[in-house]
PDB file of N, CA, C and O in Angstrom:
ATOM      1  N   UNK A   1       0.839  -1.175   0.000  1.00  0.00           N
ATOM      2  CA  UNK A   1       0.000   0.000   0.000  1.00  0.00           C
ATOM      3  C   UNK A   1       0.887   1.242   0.000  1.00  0.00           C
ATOM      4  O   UNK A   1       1.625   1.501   0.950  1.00  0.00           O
ATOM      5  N   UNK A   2       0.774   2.183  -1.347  1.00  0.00           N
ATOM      6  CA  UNK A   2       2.245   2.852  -1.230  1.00  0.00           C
ATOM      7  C   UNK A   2       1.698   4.267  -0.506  1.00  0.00           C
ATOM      8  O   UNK A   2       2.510   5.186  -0.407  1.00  0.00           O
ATOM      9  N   UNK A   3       0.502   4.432  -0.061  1.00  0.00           N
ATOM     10  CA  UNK A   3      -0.158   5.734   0.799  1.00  0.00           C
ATOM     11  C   UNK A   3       0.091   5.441   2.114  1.00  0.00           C
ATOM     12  O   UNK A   3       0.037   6.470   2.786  1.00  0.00           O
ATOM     13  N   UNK A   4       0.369   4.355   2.832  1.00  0.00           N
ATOM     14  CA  UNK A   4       1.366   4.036   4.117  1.00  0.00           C
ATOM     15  C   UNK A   4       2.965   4.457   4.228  1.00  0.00           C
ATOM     16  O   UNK A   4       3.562   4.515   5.303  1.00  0.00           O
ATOM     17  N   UNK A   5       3.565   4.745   2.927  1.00  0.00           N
ATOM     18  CA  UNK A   5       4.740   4.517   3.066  1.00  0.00           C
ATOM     19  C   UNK A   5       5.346   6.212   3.347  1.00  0.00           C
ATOM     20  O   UNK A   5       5.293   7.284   2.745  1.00  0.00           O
ATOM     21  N   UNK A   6       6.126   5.512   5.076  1.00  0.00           N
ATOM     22  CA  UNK A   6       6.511   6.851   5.384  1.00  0.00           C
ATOM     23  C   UNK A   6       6.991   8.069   4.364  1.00  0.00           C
ATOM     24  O   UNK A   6       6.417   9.156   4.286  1.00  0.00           O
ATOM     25  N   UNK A   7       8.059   7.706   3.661  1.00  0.00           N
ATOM     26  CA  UNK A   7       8.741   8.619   3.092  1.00  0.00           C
ATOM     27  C   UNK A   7       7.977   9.348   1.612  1.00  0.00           C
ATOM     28  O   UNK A   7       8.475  10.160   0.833  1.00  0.00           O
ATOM     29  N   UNK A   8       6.842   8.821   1.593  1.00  0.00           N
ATOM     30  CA  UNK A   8       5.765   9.543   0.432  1.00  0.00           C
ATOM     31  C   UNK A   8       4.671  10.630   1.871  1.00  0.00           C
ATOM     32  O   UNK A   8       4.147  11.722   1.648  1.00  0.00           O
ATOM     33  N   UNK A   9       4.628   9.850   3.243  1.00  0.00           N
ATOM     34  CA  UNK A   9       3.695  10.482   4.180  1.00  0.00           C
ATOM     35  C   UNK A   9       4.498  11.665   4.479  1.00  0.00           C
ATOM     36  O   UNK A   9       3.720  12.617   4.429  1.00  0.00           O
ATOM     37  N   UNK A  10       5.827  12.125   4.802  1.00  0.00           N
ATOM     38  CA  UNK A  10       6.069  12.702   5.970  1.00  0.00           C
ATOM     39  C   UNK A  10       6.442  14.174   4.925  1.00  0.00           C
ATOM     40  O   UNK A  10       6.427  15.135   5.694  1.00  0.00           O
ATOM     41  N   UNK A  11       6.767  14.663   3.454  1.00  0.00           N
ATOM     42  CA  UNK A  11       6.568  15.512   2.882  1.00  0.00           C
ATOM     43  C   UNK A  11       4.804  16.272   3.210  1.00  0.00           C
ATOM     44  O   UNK A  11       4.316  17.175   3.890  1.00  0.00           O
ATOM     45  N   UNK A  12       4.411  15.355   2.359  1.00  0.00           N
ATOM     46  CA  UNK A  12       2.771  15.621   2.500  1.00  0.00           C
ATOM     47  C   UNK A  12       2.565  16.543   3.865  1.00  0.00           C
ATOM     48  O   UNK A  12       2.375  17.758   3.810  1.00  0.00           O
ATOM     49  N   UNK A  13       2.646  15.624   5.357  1.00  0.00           N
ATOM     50  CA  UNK A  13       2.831  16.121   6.390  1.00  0.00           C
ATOM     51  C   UNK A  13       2.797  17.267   6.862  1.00  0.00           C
ATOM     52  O   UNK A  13       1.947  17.933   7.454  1.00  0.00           O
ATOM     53  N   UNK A  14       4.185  17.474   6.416  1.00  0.00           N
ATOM     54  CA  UNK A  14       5.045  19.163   6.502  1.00  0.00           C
ATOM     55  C   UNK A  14       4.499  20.132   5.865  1.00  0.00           C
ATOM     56  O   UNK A  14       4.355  21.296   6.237  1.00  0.00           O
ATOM     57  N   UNK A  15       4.063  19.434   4.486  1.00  0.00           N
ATOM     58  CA  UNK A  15       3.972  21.063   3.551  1.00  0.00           C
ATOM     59  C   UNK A  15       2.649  21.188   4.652  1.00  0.00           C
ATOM     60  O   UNK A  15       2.535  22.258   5.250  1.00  0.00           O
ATOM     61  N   UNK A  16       1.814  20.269   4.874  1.00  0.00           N
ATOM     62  CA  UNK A  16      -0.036  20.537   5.285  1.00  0.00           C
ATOM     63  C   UNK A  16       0.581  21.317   6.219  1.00  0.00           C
ATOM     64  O   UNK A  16       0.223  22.492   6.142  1.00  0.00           O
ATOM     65  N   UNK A  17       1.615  21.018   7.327  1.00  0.00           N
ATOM     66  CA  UNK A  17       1.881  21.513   8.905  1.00  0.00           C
ATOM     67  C   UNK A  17       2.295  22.907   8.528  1.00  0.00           C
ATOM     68  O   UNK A  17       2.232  23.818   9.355  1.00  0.00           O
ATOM     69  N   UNK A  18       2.725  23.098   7.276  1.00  0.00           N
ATOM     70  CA  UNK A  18       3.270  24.387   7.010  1.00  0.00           C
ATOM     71  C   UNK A  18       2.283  25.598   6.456  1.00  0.00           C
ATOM     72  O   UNK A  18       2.343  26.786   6.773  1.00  0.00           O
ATOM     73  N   UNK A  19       1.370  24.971   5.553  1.00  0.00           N
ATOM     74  CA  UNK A  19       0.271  25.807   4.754  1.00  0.00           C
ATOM     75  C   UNK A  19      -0.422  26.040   6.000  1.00  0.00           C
ATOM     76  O   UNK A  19      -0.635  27.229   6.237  1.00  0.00           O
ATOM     77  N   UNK A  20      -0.916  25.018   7.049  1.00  0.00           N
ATOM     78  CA  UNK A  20      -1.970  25.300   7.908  1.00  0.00           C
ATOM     79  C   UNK A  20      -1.345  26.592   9.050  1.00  0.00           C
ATOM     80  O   UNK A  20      -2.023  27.467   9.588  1.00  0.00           O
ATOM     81  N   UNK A  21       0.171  26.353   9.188  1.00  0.00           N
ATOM     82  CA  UNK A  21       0.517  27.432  10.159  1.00  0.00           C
ATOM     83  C   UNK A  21       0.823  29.061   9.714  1.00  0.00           C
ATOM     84  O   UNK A  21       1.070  30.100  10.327  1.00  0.00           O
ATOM     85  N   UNK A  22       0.653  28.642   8.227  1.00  0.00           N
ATOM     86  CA  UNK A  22       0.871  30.599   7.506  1.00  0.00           C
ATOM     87  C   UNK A  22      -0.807  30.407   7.521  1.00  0.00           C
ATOM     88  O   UNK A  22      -0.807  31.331   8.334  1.00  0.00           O
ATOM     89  N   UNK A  23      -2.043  30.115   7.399  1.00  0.00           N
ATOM     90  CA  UNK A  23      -3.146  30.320   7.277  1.00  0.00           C
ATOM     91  C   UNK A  23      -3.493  30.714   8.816  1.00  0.00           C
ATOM     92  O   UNK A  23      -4.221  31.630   9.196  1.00  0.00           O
ATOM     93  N   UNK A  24      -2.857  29.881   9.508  1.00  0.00           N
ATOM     94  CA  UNK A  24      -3.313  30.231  10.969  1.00  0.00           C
ATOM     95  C   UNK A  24      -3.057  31.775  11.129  1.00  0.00           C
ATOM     96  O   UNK A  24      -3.873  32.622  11.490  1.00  0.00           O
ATOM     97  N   UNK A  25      -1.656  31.959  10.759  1.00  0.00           N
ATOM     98  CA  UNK A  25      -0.806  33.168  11.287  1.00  0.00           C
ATOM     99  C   UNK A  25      -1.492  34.556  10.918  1.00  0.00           C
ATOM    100  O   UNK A  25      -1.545  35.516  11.687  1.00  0.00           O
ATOM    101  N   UNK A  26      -2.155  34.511   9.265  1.00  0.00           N
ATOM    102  CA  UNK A  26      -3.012  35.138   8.424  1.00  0.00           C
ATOM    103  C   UNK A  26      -3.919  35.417   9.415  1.00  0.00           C
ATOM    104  O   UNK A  26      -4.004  36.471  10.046  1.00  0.00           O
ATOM    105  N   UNK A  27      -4.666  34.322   9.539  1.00  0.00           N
ATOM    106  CA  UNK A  27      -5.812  35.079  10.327  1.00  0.00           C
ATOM    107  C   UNK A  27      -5.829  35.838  11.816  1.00  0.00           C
ATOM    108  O   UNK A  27      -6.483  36.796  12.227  1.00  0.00           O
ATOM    109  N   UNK A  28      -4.952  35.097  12.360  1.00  0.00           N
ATOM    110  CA  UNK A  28      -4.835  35.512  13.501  1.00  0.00           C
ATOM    111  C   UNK A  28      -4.248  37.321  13.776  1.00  0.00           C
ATOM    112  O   UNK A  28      -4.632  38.226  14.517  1.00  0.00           O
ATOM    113  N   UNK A  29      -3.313  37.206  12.892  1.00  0.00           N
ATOM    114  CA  UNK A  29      -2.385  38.479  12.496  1.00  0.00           C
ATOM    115  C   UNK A  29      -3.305  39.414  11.996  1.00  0.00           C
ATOM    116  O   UNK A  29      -3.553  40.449  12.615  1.00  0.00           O
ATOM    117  N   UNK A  30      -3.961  39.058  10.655  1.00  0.00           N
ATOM    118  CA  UNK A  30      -4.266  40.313  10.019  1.00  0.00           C
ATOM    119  C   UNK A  30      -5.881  40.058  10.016  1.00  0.00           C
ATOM    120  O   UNK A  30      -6.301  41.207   9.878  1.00  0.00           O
ATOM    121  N   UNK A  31      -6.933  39.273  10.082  1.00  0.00           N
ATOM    122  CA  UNK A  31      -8.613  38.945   9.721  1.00  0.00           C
ATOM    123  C   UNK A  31      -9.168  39.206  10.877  1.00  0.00           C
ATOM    124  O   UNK A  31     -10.167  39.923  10.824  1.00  0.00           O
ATOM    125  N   UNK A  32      -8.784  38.798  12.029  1.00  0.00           N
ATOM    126  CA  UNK A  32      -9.186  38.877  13.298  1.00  0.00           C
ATOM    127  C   UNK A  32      -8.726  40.140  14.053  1.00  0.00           C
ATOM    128  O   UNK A  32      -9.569  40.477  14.884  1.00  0.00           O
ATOM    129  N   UNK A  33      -7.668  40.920  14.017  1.00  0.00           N
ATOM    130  CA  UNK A  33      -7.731  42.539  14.401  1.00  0.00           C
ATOM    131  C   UNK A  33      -8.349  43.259  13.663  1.00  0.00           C
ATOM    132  O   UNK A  33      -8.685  44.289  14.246  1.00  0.00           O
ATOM    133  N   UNK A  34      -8.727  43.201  12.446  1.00  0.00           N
ATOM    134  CA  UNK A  34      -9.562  44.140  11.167  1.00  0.00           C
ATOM    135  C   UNK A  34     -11.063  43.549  11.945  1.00  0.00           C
ATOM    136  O   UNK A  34     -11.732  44.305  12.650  1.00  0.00           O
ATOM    137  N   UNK A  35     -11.395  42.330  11.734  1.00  0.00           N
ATOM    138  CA  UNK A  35     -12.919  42.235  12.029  1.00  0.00           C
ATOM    139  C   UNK A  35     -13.267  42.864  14.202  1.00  0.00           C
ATOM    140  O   UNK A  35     -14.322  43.318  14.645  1.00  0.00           O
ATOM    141  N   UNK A  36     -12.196  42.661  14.843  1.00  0.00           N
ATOM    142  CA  UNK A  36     -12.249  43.224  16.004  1.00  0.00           C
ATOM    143  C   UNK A  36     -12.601  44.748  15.885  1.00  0.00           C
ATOM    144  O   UNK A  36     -13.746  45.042  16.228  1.00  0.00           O
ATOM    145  N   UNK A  37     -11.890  45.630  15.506  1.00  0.00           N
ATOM    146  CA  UNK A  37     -12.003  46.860  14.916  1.00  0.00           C
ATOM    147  C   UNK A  37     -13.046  47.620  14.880  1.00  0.00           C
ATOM    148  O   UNK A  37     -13.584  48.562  15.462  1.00  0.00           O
ATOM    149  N   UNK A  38     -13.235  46.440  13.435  1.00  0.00           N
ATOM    150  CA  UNK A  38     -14.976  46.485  12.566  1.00  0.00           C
ATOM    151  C   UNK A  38     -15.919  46.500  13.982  1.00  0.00           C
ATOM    152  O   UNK A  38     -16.371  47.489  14.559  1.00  0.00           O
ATOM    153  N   UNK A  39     -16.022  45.443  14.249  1.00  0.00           N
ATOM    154  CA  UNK A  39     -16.662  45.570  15.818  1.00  0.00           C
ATOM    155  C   UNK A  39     -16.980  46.510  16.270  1.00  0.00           C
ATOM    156  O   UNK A  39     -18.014  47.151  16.084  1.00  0.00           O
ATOM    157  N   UNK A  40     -15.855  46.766  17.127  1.00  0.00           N
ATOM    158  CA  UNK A  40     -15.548  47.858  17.842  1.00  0.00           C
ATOM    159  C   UNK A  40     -16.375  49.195  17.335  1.00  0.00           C
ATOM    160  O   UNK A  40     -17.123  49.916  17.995  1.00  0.00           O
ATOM    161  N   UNK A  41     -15.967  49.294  15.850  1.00  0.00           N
ATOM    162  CA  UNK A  41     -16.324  50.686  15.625  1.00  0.00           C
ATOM    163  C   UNK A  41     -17.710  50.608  15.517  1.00  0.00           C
ATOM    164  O   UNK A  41     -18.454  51.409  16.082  1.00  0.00           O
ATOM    165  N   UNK A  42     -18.040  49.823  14.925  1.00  0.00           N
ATOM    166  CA  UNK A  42     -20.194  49.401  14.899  1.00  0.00           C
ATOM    167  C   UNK A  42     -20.686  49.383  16.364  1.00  0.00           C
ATOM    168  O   UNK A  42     -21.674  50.067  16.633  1.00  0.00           O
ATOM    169  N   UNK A  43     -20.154  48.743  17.225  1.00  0.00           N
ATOM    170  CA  UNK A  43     -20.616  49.316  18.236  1.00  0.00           C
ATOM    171  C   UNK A  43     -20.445  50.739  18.759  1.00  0.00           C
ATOM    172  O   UNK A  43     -21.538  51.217  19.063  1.00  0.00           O
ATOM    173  N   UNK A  44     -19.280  51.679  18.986  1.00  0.00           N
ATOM    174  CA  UNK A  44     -18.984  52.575  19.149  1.00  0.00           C
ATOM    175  C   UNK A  44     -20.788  53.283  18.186  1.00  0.00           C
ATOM    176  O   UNK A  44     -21.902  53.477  18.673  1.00  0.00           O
ATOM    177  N   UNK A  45     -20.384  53.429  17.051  1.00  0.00           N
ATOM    178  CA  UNK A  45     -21.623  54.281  16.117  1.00  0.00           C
ATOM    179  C   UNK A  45     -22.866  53.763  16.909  1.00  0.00           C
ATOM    180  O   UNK A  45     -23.718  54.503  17.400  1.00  0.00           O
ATOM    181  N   UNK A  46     -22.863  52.485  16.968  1.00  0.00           N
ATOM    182  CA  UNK A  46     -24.254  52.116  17.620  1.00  0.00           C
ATOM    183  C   UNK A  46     -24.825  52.595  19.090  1.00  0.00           C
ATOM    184  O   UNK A  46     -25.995  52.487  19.459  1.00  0.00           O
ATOM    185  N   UNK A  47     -23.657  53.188  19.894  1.00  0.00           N
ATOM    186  CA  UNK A  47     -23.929  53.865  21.461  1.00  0.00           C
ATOM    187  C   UNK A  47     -24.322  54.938  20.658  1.00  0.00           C
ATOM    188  O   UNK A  47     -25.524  55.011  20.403  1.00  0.00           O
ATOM    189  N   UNK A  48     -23.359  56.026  20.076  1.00  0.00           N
ATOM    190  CA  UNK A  48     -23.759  57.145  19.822  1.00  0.00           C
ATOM    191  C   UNK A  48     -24.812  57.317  19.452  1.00  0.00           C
ATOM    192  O   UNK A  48     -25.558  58.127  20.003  1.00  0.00           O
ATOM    193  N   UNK A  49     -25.129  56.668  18.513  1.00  0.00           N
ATOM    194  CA  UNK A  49     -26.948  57.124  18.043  1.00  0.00           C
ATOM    195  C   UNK A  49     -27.630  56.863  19.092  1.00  0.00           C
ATOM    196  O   UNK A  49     -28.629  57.578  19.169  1.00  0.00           O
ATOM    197  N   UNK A  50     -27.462  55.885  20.221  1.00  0.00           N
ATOM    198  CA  UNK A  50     -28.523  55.264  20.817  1.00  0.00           C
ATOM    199  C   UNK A  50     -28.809  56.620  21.882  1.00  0.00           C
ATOM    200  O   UNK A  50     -29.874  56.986  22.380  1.00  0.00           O
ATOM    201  N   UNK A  51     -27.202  57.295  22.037  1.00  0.00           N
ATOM    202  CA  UNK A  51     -27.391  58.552  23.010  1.00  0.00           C
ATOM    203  C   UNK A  51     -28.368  59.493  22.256  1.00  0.00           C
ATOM    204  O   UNK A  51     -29.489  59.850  22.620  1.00  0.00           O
ATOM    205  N   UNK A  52     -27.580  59.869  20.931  1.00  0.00           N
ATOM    206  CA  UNK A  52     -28.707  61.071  20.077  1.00  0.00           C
ATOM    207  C   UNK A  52     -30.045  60.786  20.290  1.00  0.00           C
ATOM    208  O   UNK A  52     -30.722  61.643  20.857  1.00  0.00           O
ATOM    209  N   UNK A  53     -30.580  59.690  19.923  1.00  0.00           N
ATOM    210  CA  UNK A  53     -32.077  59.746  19.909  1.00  0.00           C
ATOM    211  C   UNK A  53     -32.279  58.539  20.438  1.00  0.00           C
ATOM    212  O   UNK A  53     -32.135  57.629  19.621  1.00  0.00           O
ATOM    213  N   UNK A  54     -32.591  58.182  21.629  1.00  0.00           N
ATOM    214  CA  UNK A  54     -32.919  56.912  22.505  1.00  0.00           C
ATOM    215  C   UNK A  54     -34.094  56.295  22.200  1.00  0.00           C
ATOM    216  O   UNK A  54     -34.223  55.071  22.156  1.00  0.00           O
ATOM    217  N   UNK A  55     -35.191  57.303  21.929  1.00  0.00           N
ATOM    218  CA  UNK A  55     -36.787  57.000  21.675  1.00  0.00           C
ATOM    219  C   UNK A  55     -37.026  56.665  20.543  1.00  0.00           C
ATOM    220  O   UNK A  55     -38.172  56.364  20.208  1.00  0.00           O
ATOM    221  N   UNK A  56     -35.907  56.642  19.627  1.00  0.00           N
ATOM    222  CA  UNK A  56     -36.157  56.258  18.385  1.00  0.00           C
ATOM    223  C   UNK A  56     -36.187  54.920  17.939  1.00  0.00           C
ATOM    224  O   UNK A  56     -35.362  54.041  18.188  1.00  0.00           O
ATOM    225  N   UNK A  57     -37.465  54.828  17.087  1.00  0.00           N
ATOM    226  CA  UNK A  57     -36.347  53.263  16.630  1.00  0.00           C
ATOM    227  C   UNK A  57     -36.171  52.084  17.428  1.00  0.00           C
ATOM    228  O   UNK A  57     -35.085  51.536  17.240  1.00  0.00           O
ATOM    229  N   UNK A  58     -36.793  51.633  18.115  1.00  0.00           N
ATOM    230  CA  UNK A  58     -36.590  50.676  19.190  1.00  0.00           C
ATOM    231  C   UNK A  58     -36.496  49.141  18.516  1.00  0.00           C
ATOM    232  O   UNK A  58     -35.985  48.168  19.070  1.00  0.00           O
ATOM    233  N   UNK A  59     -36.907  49.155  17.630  1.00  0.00           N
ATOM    234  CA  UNK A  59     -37.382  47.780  16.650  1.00  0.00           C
ATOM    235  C   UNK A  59     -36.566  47.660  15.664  1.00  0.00           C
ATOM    236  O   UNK A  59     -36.922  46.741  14.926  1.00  0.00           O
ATOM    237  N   UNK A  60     -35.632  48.177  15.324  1.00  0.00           N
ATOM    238  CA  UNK A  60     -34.703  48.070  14.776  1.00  0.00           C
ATOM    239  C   UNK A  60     -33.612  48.272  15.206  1.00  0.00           C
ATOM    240  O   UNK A  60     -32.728  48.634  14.430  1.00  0.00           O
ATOM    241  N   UNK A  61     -33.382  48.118  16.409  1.00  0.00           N
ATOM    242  CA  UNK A  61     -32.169  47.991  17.933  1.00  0.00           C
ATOM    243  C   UNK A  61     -31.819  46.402  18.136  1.00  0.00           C
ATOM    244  O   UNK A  61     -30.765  45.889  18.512  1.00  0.00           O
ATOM    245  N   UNK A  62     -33.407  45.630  17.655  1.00  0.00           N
ATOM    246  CA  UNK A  62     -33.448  44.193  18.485  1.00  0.00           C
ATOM    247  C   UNK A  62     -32.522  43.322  17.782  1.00  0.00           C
ATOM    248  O   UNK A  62     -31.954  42.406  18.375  1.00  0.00           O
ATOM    249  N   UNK A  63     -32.273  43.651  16.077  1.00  0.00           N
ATOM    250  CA  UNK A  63     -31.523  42.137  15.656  1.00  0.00           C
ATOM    251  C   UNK A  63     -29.742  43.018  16.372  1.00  0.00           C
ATOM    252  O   UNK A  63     -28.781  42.277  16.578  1.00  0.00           O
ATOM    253  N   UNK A  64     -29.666  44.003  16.542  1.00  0.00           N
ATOM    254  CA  UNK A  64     -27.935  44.468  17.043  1.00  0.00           C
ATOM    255  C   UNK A  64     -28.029  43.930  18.470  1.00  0.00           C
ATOM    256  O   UNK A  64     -26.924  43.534  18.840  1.00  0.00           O
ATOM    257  N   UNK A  65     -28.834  43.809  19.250  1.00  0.00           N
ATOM    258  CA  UNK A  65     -29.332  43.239  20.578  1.00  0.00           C
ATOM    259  C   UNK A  65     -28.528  41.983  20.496  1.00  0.00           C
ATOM    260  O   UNK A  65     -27.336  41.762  20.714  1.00  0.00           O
ATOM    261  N   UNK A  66     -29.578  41.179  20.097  1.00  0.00           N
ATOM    262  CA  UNK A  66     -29.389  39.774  19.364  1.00  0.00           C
ATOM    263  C   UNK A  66     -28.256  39.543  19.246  1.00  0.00           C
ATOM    264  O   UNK A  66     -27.756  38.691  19.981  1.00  0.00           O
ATOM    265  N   UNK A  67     -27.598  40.112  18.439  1.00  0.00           N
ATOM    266  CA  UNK A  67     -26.198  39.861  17.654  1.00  0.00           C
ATOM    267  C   UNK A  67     -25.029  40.004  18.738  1.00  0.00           C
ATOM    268  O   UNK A  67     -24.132  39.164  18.820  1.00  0.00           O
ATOM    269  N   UNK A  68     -25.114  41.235  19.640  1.00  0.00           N
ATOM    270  CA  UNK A  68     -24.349  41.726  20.714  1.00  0.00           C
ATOM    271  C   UNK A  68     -24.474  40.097  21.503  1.00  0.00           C
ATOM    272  O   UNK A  68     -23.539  39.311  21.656  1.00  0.00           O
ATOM    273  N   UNK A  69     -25.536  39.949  21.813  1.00  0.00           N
ATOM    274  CA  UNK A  69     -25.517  38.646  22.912  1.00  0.00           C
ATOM    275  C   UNK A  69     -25.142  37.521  22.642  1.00  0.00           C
ATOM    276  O   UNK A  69     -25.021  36.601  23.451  1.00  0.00           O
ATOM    277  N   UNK A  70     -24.854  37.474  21.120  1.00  0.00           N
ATOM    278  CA  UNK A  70     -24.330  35.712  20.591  1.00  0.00           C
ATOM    279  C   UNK A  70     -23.138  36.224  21.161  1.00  0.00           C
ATOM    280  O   UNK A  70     -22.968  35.567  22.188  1.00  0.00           O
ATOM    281  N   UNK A  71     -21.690  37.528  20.968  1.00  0.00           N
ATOM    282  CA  UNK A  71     -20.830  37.240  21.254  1.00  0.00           C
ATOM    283  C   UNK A  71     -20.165  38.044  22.265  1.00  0.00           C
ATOM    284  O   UNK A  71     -19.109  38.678  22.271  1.00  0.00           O
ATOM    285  N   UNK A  72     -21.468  37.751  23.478  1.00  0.00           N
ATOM    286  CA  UNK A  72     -20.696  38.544  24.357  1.00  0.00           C
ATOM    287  C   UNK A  72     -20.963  36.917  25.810  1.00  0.00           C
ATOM    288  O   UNK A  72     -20.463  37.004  26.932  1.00  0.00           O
TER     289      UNK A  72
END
């Protein structure tokens, strides 16, 4: 069975151990501080209005509600 045989396995291996740790690094580094950010700043806009006009709009507060509570 030549898909057992170490020395065809342990390339394969590496490159995967290698692609998977620059994909890790990618996201971690650069996808995940940009979408934190993003966050950040949507909420930030989302207090402010809520200060400007509090009475406004209440029903269209509930799906950012929602959303706030999956990841908090």
């Amino acid at each position: 069975m030549p898909h057992l045989d170490i020395v065809a396995y342990m390339p394969q291996y590496a490159w995967a151990l290698i692609i998977l740790s620059l994909l890790f690094s990618l996201i971690v580094l650069e996808i995940l501080p940009r979408l934190q950010q993003q966050l950040a700043l949507r909420a930030h806009a989302e207090l402010t209005k809520e200060e400007a006009a509090p009475a406004a709009e209440t029903e269209s507060a509930a799906p950012v509600v929602i959303f706030k509570s999956m990841f908090s």
